[in-house]
Structure formats: structure tokens, C-alpha cells
C-alpha positions in Angstrom: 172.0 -45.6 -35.7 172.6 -47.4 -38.9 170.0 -45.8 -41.1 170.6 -42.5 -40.4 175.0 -43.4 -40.6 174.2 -44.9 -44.3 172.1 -41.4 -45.0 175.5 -39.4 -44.3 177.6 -41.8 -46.1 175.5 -42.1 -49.3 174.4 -38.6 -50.2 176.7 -36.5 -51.4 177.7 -32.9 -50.3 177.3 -29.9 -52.3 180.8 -28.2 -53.0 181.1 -25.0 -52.4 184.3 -23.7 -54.8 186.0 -25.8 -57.7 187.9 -28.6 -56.9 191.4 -28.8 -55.5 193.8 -30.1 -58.4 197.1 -29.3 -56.6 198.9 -27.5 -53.7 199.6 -28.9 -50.0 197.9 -28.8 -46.7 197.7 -25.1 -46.6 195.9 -24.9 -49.9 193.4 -27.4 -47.5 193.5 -25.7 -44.4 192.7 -22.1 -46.3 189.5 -23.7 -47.8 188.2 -24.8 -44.3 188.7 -21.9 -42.6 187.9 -19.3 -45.5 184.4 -22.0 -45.5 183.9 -22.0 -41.8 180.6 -24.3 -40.5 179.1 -26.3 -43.4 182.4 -25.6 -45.7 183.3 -28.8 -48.0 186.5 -29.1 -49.7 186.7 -31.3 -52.7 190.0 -32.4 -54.1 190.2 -33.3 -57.9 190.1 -37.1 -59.1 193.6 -38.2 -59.2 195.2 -34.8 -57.6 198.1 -35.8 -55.2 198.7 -33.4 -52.7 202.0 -33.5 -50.8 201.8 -32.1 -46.8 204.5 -31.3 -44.7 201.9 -30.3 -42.0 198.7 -31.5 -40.6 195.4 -30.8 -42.5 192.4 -29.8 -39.6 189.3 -29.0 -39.4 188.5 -25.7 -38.1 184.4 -25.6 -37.4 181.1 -28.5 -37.6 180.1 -30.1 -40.3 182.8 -29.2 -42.7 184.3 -32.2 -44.9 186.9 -33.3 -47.1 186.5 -35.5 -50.1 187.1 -36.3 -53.6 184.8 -34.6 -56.7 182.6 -37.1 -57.6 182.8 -39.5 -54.6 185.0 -42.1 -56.3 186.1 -45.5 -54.7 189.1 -46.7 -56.4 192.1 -45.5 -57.1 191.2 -42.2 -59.0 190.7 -40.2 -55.1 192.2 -37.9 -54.5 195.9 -38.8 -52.6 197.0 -37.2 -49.7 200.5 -38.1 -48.9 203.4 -36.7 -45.8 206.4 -35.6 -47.8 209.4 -37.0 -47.3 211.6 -34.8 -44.2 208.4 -33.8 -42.9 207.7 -33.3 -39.3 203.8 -34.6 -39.2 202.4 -37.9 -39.0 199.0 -37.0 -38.5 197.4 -36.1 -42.1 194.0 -34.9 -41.1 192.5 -33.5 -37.5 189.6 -32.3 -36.1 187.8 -32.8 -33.3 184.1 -31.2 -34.6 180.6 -32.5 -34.7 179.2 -34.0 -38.0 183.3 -33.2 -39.9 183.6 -36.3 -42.5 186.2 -37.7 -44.6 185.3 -39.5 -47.8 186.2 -40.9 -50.6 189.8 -40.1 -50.4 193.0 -42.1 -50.1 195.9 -41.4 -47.2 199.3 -42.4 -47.5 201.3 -41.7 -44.3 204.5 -43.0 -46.3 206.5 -44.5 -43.1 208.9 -45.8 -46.0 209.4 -41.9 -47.8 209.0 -40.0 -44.6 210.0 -42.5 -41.9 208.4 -44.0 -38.7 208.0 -41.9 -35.8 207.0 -43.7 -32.3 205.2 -40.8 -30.8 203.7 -39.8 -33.9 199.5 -40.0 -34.3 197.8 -41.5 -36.6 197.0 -40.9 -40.4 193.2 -39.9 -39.4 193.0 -37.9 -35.8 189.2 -37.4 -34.9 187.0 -37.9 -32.4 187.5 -36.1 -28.8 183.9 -34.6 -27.2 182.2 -34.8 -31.1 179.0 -36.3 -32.5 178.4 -37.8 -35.3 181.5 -37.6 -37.7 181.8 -39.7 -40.4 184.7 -41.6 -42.5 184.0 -43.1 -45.9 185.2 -45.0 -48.5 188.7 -43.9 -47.3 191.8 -45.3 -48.1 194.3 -45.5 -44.9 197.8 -46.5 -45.5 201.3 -47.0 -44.4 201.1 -44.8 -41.2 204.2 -43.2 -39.4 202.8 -43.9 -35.9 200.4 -46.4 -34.2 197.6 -46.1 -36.2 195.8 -46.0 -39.7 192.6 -44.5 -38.2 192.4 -43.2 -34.9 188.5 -41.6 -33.3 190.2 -41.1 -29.7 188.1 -40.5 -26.5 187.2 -37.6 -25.0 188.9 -38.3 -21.9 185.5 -37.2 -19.8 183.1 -40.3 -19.4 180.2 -37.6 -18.7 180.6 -36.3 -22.6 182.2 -38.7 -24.4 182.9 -39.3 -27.9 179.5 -40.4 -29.4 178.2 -41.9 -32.7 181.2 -41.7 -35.0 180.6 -43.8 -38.2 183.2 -45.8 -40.3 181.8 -47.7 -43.3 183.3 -49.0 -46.5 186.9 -48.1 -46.1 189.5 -49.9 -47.1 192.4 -49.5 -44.4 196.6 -50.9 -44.6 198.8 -51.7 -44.8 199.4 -50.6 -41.2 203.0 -51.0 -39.9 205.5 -53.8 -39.6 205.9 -56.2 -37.1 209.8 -56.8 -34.6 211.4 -53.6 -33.3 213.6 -50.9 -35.3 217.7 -50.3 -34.2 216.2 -48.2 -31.3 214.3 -50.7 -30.1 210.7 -49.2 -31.1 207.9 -51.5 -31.8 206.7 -50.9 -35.8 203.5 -52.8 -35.4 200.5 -50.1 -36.0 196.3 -50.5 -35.6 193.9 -50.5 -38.6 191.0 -48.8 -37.0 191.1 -47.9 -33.4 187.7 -46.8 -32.2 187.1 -45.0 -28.6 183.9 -43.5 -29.4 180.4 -44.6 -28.2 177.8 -45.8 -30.0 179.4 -46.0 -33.2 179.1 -48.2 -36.1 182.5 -49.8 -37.8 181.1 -51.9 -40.7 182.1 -52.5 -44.2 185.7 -51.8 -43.5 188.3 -54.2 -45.0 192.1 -54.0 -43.5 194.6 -55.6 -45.1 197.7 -55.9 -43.2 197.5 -54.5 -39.7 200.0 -55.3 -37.1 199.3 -54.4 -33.9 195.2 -55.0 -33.6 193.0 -54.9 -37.1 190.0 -53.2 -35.2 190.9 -52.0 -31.9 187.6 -51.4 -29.5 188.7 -49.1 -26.7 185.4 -49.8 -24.2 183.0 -48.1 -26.5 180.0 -48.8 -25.0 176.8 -49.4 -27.7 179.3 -50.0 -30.4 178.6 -52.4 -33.2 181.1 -53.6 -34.9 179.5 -55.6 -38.1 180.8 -57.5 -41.3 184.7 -56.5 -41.5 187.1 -58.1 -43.4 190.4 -58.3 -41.7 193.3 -59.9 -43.3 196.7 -60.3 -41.7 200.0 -59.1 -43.9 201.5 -61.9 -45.9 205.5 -60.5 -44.8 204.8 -59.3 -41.3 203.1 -61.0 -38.1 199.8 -59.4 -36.7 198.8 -59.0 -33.1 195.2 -59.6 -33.4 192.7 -58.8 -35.4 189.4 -57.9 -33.3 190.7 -56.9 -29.5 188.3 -56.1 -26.8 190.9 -55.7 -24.4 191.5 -51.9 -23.3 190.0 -50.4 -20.2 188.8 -47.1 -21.1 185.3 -46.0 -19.7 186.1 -47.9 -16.9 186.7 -51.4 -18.8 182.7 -50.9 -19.9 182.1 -52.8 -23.4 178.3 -52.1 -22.5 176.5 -52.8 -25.7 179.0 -53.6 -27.7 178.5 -56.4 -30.3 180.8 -57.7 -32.5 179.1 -59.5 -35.2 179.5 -60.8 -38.6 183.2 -60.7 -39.3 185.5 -62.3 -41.5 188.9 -62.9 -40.5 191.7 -64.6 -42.3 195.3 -65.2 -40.9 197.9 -65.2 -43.8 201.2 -65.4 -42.1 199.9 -64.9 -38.8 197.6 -63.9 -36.1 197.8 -64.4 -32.5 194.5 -63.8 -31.8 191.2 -63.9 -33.8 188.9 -61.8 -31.4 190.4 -61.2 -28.3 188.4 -60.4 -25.1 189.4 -59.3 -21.6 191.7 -57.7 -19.5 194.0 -60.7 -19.2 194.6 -61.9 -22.7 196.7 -58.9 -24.1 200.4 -58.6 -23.2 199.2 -56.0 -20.3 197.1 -57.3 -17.1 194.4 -54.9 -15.9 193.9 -54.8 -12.1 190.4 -55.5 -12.7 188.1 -57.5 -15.1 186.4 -55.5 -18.2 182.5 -55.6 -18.4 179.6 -56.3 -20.8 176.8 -57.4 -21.6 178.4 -57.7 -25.0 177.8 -60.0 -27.9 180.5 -61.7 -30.2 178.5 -63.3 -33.3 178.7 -65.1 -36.9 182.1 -63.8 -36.9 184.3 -66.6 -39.5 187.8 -67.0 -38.6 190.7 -69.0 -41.5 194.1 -69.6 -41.5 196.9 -68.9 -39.4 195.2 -67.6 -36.6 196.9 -69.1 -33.4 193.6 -68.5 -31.1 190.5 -67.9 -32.8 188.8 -66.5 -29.9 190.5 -66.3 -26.3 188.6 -64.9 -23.0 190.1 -64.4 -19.7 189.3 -61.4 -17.5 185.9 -60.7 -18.3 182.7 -59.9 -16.5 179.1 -58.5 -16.3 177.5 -60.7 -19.3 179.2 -62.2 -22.4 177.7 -63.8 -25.6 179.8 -65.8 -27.9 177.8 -67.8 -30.3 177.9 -69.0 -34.1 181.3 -68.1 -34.6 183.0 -70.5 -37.3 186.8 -71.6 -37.1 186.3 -74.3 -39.2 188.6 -72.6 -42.1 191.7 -72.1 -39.3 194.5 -74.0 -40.0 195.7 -77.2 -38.0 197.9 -78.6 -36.7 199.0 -75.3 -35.1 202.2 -76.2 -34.7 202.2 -76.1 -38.4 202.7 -72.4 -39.0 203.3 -71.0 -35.2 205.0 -72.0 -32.0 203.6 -71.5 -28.4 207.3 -72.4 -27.1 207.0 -68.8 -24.9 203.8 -69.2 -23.6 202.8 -70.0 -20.2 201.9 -73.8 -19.4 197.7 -73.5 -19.5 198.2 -71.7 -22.9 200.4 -74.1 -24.3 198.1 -77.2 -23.3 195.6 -75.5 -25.3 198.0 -74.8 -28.4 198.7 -78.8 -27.8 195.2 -79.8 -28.0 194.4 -77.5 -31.2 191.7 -75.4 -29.3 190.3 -72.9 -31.1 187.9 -71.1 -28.6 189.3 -70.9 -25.4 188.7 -69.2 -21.6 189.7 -69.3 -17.9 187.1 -70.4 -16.2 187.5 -68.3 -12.9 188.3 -65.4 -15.3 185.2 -65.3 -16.9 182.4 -64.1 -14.4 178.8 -63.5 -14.4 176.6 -64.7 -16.6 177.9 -66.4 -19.8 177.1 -67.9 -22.7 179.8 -69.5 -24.9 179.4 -71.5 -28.0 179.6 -75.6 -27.2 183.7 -75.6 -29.0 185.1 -73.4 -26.0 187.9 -75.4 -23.7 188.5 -74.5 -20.4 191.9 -74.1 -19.7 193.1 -75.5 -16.5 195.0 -72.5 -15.4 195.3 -68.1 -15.9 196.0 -68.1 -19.4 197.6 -64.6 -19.9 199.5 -62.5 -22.9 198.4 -64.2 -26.3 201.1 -62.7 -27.6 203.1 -64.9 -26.6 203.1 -67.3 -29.8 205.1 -66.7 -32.6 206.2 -68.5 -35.9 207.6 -72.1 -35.9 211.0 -72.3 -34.2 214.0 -74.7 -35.3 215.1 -77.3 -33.3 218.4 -76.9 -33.4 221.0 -73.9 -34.2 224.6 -74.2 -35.6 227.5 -72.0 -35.2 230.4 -71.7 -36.9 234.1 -71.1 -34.8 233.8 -67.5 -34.4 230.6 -66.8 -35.4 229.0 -66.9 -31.1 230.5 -63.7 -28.9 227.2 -62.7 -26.5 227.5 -60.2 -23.6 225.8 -61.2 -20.6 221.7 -60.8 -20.1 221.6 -60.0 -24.0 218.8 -62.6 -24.9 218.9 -66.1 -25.6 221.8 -66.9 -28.6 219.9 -69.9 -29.5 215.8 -69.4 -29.2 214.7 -72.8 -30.4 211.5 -75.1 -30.2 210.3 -75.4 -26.6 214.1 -74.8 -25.6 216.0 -71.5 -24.8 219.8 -71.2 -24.1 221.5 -68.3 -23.1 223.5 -66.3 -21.2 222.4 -64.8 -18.0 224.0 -61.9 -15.7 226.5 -64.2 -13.4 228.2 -65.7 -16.7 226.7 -69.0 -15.8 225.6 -70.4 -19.4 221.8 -72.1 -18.9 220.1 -74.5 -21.3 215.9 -73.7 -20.5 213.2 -75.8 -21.3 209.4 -74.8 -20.4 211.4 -71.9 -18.5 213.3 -74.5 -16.4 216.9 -75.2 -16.3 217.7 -78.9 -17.6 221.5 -77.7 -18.0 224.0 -75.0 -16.9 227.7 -74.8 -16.8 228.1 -73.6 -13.3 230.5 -71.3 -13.2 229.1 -68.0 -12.1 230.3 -65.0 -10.4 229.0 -64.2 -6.9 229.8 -60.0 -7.7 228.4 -60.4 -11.2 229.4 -58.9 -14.1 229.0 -55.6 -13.5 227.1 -52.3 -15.8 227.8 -52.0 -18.2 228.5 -56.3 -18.3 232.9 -57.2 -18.4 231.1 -61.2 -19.5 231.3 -62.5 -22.8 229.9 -65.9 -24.1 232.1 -66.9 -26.9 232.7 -69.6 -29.6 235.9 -68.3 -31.0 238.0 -68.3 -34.0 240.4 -71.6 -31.9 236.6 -73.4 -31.6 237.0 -73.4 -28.1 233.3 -72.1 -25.9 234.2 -70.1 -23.3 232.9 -67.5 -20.9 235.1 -64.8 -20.1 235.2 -61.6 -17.5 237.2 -58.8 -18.6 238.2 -61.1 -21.5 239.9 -63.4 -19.0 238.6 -66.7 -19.4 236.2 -68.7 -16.7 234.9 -71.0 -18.0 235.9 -73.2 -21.0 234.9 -76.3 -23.3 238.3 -77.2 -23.9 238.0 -77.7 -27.4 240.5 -74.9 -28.8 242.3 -75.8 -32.2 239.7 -79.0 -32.6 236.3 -77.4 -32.3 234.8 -76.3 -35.3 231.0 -76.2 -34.9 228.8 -76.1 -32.0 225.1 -77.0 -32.5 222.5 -76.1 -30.0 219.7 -78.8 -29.8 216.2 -78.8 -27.7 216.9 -82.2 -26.6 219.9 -83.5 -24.3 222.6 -83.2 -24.6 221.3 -79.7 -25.3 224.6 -78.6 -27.4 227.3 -80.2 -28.9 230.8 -79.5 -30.5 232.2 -80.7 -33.8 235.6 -81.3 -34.8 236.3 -80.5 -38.6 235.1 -84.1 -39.7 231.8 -83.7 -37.8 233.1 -86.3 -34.9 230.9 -84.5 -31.4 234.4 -84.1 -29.2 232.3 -81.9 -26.7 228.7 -81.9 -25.2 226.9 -81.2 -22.0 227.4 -84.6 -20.2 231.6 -83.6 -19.8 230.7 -80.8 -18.1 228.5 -79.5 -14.4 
């Protein structure tokens, strides 16, 4: 498979007209279907070509590249215009279609992000044999940089696509928009059999760097995948979907280089159980994860719960990640069996019961002593204390903690009862709840106010109270007792948790 892939990458296509200097995706689309089968449209070096529509491919073996097969920055730009309504820059679902030496800017910043949108390269479906090149992928509207989706029919599935030598992100931004929409996006995300992803370097993915959705017979060889240096980053090799029935047949993972700039959750992550979903039912091999290098702020290296059917995972090197992990990340929100092994600076871990058949892992693994599930769970180092000023704290009920702070939580829950958390237990509450609730939408309100008294209130009548109006000034939230504290104007602690239930 990867002689013949590197004889469609490296000779070059015969153009059929002059090159493409200027215009828009019609001026494309026109070329591939005036061209039909065989048809190759060539853009000028450094033409930019604005679309407020999607470019597709309209028969086999057409393609669409830059004159000259350049790989810098003199290919040919494709960019979405700013108020338009695609995301998805080019489509096509066709045997042998290929993309090459070309660079795509989805511009979420120009043209905005778009939750259901696709993602800036849309192939794959029931095709053979297509091919993406020395392509540049950026700054997609929706999910993805680089999408080769499933056929959706095990019996004829997507087979053989090849993706070599592109240079993908940034992809997304990590946290939620005003709407509450997840910005993270994938670098390449691969549901096709048999295919090769190798030579691919992604700089700044968000969600996963290369996503493997099953694709049995896969390789996936000698990446670089870098995490963004503003925004945290998922993971950056995940083996953690179920599609063709949670098969990863074949699939080897080999040879990758992975380096965690601000963050990474996970290195290469395998199984049904170690992504923020839980799958019913264990994915399968025999795969092979090998001489893959993993530096820097990655969390967890390599994490595998969930698995089955044969698993390899040898000479891989974490020498380069950083420790103490607690240096750049937190694992405050984890559950218990993960956070031992965030303690104990593990970098290849499993669950023994969810890892079954036969096995062979790499001498550094450590057993956790319990279902480690959601590796997402770690984030960047928390503070260990928060400080409010009088009138700066007015939370409605069930809104999130006010206070999210290093192995401690405080917040304000749906009977107005005020609750100090640490390891998910309560080590303090105020007590005062309200057997009816507070009601949808919520009459409660936590507030510090303006007179630096705390109080919780129901329809702003007041419940609860710290008793501190016209002394309190400050209120400090701590992760150790007395968990929070008020402050008079000289800094003298007139309140804390010990004068109250």
C-alpha cells in the first residue's frame, strides 16, 4: 500500500487548460465538470480564490492542485469569505479524486464558527484510493481540518485513502462559545480502511490531532503532532471511536512524535473507556502502538481501558514528558484510580480488567487499581484559593461551582444549600436548604454583596446569612478548612466556616 500511495503523491498530473489565477468556487466547479473523469484543475502559484460555496468533485480521478506542485507558501489559497454559508471547502466522494499541493483556510475568525458545519476537506464515503498531498489545512469553521468519513456500509467501505506530507492547523479553540458550543476541532480524522496517514505534521489541534475512527488495516506512521501554545488539546492520537463495530483490525500506529506545548490530555489514547463517552462494549485489535516519542505537557502519555482482541504497545518513549505533572495540569476532576496515577507520575497506564485478550504492554505501564474513565478530565493547574471582593459574588442556583480550585469545589447547588467539595465529597455546607427547591427557572441567589454580608436568598428574601454586613469586605475561598473566610477592611477573618452548620 505504501509504494504504490508514494507513486500518486510523487508524479505529477498533466493539466489539462491554463492555470486558475483568480475567480471563486464556480470558476472551480466549471473546470471539473466541463473536465469530467480524468479532469485536473490547477490553480496559479500564489492565486487566492475566495468561495462562498463548496468546491466538489463531480467524476473519478479528477484533482485539484497547484501549477508546479509547490510546498510552501506560494499554493495556491483557498479561503470561505467572510458572510458565507459553507464550511466545507472541497467535496467529493469519487475514486482515485486528490488534493495537492494547495493550502485551505476555513477562516473561523473572518467567516465565523459554525457547530454543524463539516470540515475544510470532505472526502471519503464508498471511494478507493483518493489522495491528499502536501496540503495545507487551517482554521476550520466546524469539527475538523480534514475529514475521509465512512461509508456508513461495513460491506463497501471507504478503502485505501492516502494522506502524506501535509501540514494541518491550527484547528479550533479549546472552552465553549456564548452559546455554549464546544470550539475544539480534529486535525485529521480518518474513517477509511486501509489507508496510510504518514508525513503529516499538525500544529495545533484541539479536539483529537489524528482521530482513527476503527479503520481497520490502517497505518498510521511518523506524524508530528504539536499541541497549540494558547489553547488546550484533547489528545493527540485517539483510538477510541466504535465505527466498523469498534474493529481497529490491523491498525498500527507507529513512529510518532508528539509534543505537548500547553497541553494535552492524552498522548495516544486507546479504548472505548478512556474518552469522555463510554461505549457499551470494548473496541478490538490486534493493533500495534510502536516507537511513537511523546514530550511535554502531555497529562497521560498513553492510557488503555476498554480494549480487546490483541494489543501491542512497545518502544514507545516518554522520557521527554514533563514531570511533576502537577506542574502544568491538575487532575482535581478526575475520578479517584486516575488521580492515583496523576499522583504517582505514570505515564503509560491501563485497567487491568479493561484490557482483555492477549496483551502485550511495554514494562513502564501501571495498573491502575480501579475503572479509569474520561481522560479528559485533567485540565491546567488550579489555584488554591479565590478572593472576592463585597459585591463582586451574586450566583443563581446549580450554575457551577463560583470557586473551582485545587482538589476543592464550592458551589451552589439547587436547594440553596451552599457546599464546600473535596474529592467530590462534602467537608462543609451551610445547611439551610429548601425542601420545594428553588424552582425553573431558579428564585436562589448566592451573594456576597455590596454590605459584605454572604447570604443566600429566595425571591431575593434572605435565608441564609454570614452576618457580616457593613464589616465584611473580602471573602476568600480556600481548599483547606476552614474552606472560606471573611475579611473585615484591615484583613482581621471576622467570619469562617467553624461559626456556622
Amino acid at each position: 500500500m505504501a509504494k504504490v500511495a508514494a507513486l500518486l503523491v510523487t508524479l505529477p498530473a498533466v493539466a489539462s487548460a491554463a492555470c486558475i489565477s483568480s475567480g471563486d468556487h464556480s470558476t472551480i466547479n466549471n473546470a471539473l465538470r466541463s473536465g469530467g473523469a480524468g479532469a485536473v484543475v490547477q490553480l496559479c502559484e500564489n492565486a487566492l480564490i475566495k468561495i462562498t460555496d463548496q468546491i466538489s468533485f463531480t467524476a473519478d480521478d479528477q484533482e485539484i492542485s497547484t501549477q508546479n506542485y509547490p510546498t510552501g507558501n506560494t499554493r495556491a489559497t483557498i479561503q470561505v469569505a467572510p458572510g458565507s454559508a459553507t464550511n466545507t471547502l472541497i467535496a467529493g466522494r469519487f475514486n482515485r479524486v486528490k488534493i495537492k499541493n494547495v493550502q485551505l483556510d476555513g477562516n473561523r475568525a473572518g467567516a465565523g464558527f459554525h457547530q454543524e458545519g463539516g470540515a475544510n476537506i470532505e472526502i471519503g464515503g464508498q471511494s478507493t484510493g483518493q489522495v491528499v498531498s502536501n496540503v495545507a489545512s487551517r482554521n476550520p469553521r466546524g469539527w475538523s481540518c480534514l475529514h475521509v468519513i465512512g461509508s456508513g456500509n461495513d460491506g463497501s467501505p471507504c478503502k485505501q485513502a492516502t494522506i502524506v506530507n501535509n501540514d494541518i492547523g491550527p484547528c479550533g479553540q479549546s472552552g465553549y462559545n456564548d452559546q455554549g458550543q464546544g470550539l475544539w476541532a480534529d486535525g485529521i480524522s480518518l474513517d477509511c480502511t486501509d489507508s496510510l496517514v504518514q508525513g503529516n505534521t499538525i500544529n495545533g489541534p484541539t479536539d483529537g490531532g489524528i482521530v482513527i475512527f476503527g479503520s481497520p488495516g490502517s497505518t498510521i506512521n511518523n506524524n508530528t503532532i504539536v499541541s497549540s501554545p494558547d489553547y488546550l488539546g484533547f489528545g493527540a492520537i485517539n483510538m477510541v471511536d466504535g465505527q466498523y463495530q469498534g474493529s481497529y483490525a490491523g491498525v498500527k500506529v507507529t513512529n510518532n512524535k508528539v509534543q505537548g506545548n500547553k497541553i494535552f490530555n492524552l498522548g495516544i489514547g486507546i479504548g472505548a473507556n478512556v474518552w469522555s463517552f463510554n461505549d457499551p462494549y470494548a473496541l478490538q485489535g490486534p493493533a500495534e502502538i510502536t516507537g511513537n516519542s511523546i514530550s511535554g505537557h502531555v497529562v497521560f502519555p498513553i492510557a488503555v481501558n476498554g480494549w480487546t482482541g490483541g494489543i501491542t504497545v512497545t518502544g514507545n518513549d516518554a522520557s521527554g514528558a514533563t514531570k511533576p505533572k502537577s506542574s502544568f495540569s491538575d487532575a482535581s476532576h478526575c475520578v479517584g484510580p486516575i488521580q492515583e496515577v496523576f499522583n504517582q507520575n505514570a505515564n503509560f497506564v491501563y485497567f487491568p480488567a479493561g484490557v482483555t485478550g492477549s496483551k502485550n504492554l511495554q514494562p513502564e505501564f501501571a495498573a491502575s487499581s480501579g475503572n479509569m474513565t474520561n481522560f479528559l478530565c485533567s485540565g491546567l493547574p488550579l489555584a488554591d484559593a479565590k478572593t472576592f471582593q463585597k459585591g463582586q459574588l451574586d450566583v443563581v442556583s446549580d450554575s457551577g461551582p463560583f470557586a473551582d480550585l485545587h482538589g476543592v469545589v464550592a458551589q451552589y447547588q439547587g436547594d440553596s444549600n451552599v457546599v464546600v467539595l473535596q474529592g467530590g465529597k462534602p467537608v462543609w455546607a451551610s445547611g439551610h436548604t429548601l425542601s420545594q427547591g428553588c424552582g425553573k427557572p431558579s428564585g436562589c441567589r448566592l451573594r456576597f454583596g455590596a454590605d459584605g454580608n454572604l447570604g443566600t436568598y429566595y425571591n431575593n428574601a434572605l435565608q441564609w446569612s454570614s452576618n457580616t454586613g457593613g464589616r465584611g469586605s473580602t471573602m476568600v475561598v480556600m481548599n483547606k478548612a476552614p474552606w472560606i473566610q471573611i475579611k473585615d477592611g484591615s484583613g482581621n477573618v471576622i467570619w469562617d466556616t467553624t461559626k456556622s452548620s
